[in-house]
N, CA, C and O atoms as CSV, one atom per row, in Angstrom:
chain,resi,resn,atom,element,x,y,z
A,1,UNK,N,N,-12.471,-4.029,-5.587
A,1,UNK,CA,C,-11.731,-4.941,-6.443
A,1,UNK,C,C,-10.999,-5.942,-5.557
A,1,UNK,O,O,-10.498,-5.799,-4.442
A,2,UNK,N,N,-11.066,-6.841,-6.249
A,2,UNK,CA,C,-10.522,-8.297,-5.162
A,2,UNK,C,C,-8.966,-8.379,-4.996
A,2,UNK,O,O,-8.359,-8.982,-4.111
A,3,UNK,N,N,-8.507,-7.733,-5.908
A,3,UNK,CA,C,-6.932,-7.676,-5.811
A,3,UNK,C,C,-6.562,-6.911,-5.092
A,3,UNK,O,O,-5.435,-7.158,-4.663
A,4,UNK,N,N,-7.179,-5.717,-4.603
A,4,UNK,CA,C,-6.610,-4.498,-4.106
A,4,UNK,C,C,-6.878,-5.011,-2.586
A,4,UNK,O,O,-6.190,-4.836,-1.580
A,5,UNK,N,N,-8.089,-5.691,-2.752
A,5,UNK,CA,C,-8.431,-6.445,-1.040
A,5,UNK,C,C,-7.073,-7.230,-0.576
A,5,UNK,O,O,-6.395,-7.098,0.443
A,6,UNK,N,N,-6.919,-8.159,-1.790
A,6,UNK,CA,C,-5.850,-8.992,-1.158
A,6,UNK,C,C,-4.589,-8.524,-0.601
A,6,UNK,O,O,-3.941,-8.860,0.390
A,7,UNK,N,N,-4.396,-7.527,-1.649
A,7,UNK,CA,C,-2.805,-7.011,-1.124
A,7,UNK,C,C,-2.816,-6.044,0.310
A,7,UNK,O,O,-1.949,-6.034,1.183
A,8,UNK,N,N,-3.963,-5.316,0.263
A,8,UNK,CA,C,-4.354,-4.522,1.578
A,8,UNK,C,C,-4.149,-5.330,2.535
A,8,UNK,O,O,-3.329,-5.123,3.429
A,9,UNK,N,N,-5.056,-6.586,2.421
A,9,UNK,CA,C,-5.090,-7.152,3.699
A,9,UNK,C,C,-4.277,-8.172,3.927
A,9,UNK,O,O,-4.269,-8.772,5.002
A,10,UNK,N,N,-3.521,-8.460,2.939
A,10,UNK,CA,C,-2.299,-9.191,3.325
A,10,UNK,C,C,-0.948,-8.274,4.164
A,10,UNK,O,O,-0.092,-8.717,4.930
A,11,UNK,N,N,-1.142,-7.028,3.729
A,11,UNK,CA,C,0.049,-5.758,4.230
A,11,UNK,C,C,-0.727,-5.363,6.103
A,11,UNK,O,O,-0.261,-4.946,7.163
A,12,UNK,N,N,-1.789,-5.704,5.715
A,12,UNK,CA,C,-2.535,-5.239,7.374
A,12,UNK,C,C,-1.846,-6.882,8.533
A,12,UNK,O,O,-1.141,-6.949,9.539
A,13,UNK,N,N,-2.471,-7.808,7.752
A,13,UNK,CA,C,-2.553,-8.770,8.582
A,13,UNK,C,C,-0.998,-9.157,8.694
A,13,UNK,O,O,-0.778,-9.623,9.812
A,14,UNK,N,N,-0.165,-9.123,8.108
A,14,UNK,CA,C,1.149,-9.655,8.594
A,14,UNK,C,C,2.258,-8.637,8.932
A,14,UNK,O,O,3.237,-8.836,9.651
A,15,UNK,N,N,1.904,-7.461,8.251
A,15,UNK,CA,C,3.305,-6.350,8.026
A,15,UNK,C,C,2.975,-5.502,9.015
A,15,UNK,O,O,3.882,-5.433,9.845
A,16,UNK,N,N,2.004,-4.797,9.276
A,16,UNK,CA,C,1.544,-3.377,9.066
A,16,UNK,C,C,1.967,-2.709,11.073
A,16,UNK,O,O,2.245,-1.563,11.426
A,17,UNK,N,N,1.840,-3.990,11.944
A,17,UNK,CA,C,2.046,-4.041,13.294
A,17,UNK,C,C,3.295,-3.597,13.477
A,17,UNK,O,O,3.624,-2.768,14.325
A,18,UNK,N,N,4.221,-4.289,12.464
A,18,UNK,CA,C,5.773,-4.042,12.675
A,18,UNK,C,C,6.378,-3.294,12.074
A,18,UNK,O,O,7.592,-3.356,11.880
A,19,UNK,N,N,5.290,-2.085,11.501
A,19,UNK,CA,C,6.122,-0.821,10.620
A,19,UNK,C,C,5.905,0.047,11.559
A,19,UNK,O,O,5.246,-0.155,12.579
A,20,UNK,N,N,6.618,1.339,11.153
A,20,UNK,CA,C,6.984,2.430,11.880
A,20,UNK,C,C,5.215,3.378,12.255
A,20,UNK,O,O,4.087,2.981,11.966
A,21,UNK,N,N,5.543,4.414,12.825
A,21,UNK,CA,C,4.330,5.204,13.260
A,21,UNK,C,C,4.458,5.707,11.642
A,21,UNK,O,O,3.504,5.559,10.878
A,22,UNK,N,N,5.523,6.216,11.275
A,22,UNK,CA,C,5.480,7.157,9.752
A,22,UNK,C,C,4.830,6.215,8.976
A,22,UNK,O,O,3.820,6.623,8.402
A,23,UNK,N,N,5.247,4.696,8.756
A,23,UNK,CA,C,4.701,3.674,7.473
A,23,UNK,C,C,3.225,3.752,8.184
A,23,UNK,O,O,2.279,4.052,7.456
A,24,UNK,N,N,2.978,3.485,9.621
A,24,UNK,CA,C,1.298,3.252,9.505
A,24,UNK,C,C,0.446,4.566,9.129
A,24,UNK,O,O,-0.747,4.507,8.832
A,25,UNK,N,N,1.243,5.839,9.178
A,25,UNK,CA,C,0.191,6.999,8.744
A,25,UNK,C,C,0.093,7.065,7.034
A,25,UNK,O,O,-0.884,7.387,6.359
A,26,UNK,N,N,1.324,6.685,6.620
A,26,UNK,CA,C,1.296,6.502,4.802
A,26,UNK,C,C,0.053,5.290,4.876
A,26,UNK,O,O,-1.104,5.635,4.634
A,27,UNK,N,N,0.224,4.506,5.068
A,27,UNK,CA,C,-0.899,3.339,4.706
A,27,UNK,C,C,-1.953,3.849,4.903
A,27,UNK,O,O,-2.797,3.876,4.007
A,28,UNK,N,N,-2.179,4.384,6.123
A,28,UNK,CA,C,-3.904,5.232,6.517
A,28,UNK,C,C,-4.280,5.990,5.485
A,28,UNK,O,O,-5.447,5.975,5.092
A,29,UNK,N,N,-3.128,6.913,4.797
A,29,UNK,CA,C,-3.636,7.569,3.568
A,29,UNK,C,C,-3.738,7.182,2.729
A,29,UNK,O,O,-4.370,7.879,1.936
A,30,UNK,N,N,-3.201,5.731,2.178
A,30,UNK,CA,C,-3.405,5.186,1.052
A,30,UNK,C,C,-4.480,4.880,1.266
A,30,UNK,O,O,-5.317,5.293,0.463
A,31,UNK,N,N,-4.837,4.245,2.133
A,31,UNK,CA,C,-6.285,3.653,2.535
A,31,UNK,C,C,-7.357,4.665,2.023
A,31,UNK,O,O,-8.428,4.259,1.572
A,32,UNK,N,N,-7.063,5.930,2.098
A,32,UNK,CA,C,-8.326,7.089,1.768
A,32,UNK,C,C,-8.406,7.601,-0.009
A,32,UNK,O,O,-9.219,8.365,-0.530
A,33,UNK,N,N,-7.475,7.008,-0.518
A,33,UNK,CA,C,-7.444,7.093,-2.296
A,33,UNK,C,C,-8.591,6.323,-2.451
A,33,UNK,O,O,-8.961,5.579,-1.543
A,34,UNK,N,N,-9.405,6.451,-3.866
A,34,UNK,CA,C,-10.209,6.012,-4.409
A,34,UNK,C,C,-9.569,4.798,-5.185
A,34,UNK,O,O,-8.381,4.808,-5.508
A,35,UNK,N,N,-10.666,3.448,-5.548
A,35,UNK,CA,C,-9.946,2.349,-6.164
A,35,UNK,C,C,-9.163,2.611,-7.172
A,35,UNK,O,O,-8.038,2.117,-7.240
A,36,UNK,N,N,-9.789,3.659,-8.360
A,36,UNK,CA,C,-8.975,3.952,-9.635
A,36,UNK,C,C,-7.544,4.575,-8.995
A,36,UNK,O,O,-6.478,4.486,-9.603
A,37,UNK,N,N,-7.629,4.974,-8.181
A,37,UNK,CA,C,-5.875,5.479,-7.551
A,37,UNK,C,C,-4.988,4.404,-7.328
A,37,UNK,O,O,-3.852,4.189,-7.752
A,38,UNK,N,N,-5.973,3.571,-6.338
A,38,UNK,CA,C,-5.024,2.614,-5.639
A,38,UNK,C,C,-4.604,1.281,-7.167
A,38,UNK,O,O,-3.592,0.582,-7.229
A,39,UNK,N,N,-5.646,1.320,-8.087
A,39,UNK,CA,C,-5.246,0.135,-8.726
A,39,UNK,C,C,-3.888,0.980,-9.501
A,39,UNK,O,O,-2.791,0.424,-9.546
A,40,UNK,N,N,-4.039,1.979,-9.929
A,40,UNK,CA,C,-2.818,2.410,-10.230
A,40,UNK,C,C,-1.519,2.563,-9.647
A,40,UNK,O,O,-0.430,2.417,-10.201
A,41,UNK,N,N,-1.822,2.947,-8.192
A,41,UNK,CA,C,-0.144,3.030,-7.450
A,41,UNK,C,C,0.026,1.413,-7.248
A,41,UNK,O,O,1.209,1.129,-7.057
A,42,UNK,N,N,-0.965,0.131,-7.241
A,42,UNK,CA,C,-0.438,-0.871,-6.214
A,42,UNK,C,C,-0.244,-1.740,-7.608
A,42,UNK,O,O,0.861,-2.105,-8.007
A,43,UNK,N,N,-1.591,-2.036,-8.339
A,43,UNK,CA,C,-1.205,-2.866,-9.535
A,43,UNK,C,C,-0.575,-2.199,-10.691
A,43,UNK,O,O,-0.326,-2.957,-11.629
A,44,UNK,N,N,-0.245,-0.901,-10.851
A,44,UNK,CA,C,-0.123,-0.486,-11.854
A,44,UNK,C,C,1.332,0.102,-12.071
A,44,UNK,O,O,2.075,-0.194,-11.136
A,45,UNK,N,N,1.834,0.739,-12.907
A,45,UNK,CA,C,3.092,2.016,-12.413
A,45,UNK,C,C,3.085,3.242,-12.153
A,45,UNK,O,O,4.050,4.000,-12.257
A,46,UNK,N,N,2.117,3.484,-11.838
A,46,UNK,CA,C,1.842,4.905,-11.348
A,46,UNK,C,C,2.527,5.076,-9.784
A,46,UNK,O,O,2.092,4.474,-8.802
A,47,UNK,N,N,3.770,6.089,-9.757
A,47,UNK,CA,C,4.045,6.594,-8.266
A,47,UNK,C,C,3.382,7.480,-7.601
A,47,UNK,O,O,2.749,8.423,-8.076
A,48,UNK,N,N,3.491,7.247,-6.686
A,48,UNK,CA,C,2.631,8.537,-5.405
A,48,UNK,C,C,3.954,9.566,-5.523
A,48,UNK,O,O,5.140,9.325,-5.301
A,49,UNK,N,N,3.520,10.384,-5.808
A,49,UNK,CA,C,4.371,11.920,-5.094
A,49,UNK,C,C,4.644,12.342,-3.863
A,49,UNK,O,O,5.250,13.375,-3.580
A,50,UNK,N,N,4.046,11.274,-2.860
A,50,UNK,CA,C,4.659,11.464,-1.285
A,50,UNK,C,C,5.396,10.032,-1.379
A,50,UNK,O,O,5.041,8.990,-1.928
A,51,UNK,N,N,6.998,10.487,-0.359
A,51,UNK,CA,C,7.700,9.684,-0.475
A,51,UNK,C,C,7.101,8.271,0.187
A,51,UNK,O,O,7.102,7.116,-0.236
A,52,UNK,N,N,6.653,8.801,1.261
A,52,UNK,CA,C,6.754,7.773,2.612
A,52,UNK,C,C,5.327,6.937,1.694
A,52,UNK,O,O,5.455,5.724,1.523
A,53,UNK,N,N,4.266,7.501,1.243
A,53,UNK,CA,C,3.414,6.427,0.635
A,53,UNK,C,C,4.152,5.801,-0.681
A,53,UNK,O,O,4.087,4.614,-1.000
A,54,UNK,N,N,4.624,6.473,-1.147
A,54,UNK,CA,C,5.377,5.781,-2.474
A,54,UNK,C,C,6.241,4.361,-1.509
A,54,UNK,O,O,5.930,3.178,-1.643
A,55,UNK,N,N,7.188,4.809,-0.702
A,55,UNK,CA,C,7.543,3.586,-0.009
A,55,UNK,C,C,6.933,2.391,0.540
A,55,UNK,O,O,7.305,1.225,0.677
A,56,UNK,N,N,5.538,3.254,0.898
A,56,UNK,CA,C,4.601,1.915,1.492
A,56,UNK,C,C,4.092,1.231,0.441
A,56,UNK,O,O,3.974,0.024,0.653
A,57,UNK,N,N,3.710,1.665,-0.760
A,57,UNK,CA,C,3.384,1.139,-2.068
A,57,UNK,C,C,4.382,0.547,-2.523
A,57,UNK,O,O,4.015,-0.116,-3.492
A,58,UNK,N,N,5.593,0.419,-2.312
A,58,UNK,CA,C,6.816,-0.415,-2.908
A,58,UNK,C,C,6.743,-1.738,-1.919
A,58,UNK,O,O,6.738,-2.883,-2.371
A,59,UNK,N,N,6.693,-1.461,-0.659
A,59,UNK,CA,C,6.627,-2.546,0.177
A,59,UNK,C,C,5.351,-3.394,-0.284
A,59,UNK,O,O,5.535,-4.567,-0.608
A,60,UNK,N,N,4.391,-2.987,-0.314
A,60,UNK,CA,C,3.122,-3.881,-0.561
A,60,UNK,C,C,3.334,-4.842,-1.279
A,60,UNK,O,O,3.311,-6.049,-1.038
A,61,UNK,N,N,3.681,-3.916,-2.762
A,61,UNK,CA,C,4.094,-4.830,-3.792
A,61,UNK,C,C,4.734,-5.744,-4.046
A,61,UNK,O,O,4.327,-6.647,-4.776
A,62,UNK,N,N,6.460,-5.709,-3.232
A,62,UNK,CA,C,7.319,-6.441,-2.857
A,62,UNK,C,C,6.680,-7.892,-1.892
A,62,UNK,O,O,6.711,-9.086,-2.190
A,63,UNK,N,N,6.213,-7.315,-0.866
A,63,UNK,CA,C,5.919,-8.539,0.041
A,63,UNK,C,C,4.942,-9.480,-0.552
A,63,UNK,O,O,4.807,-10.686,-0.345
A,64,UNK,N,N,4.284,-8.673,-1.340
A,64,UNK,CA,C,3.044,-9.517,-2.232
A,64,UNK,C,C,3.419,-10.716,-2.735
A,64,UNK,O,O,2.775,-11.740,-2.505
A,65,UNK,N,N,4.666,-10.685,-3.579
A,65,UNK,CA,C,5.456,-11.411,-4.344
A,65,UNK,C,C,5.967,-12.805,-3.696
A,65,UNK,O,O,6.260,-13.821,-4.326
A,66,UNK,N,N,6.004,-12.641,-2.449
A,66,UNK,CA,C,7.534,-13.519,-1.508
A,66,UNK,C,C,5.855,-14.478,-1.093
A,66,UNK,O,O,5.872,-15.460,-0.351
């Protein structure tokens, strides 16, 4: 899905260098959800039950915006 590309690779290409070792292992696992997951935690309201990805999924979203 083209949306889920964009926000991925907008969070890789500008953010992802200057987050912590903990934020880059949450992202690696988000990375391993299936699309129906991810359109739900990133476009949707569905939370992750791990904090640190729930956080990286708040950031995505946020920076998406700006």
């Amino acid at each position: 899905m083209r949306e889920l590309d964009e926000l991925l690779a907008h969070y890789l290409q500008t953010f992802y260098e200057q987050t912590t070792d903990a934020e880059k292992c949450a992202f690696r696992e988000l990375l391993e959800l299936a699309d129906p997951e991810l359109i739900g935690y990133l476009l949707g309201s569905q939370i992750h039950d791990d904090p640190e990805i729930a956080d990286v999924i708040k950031t995505i979203r946020r920076r998406a915006q700006t």
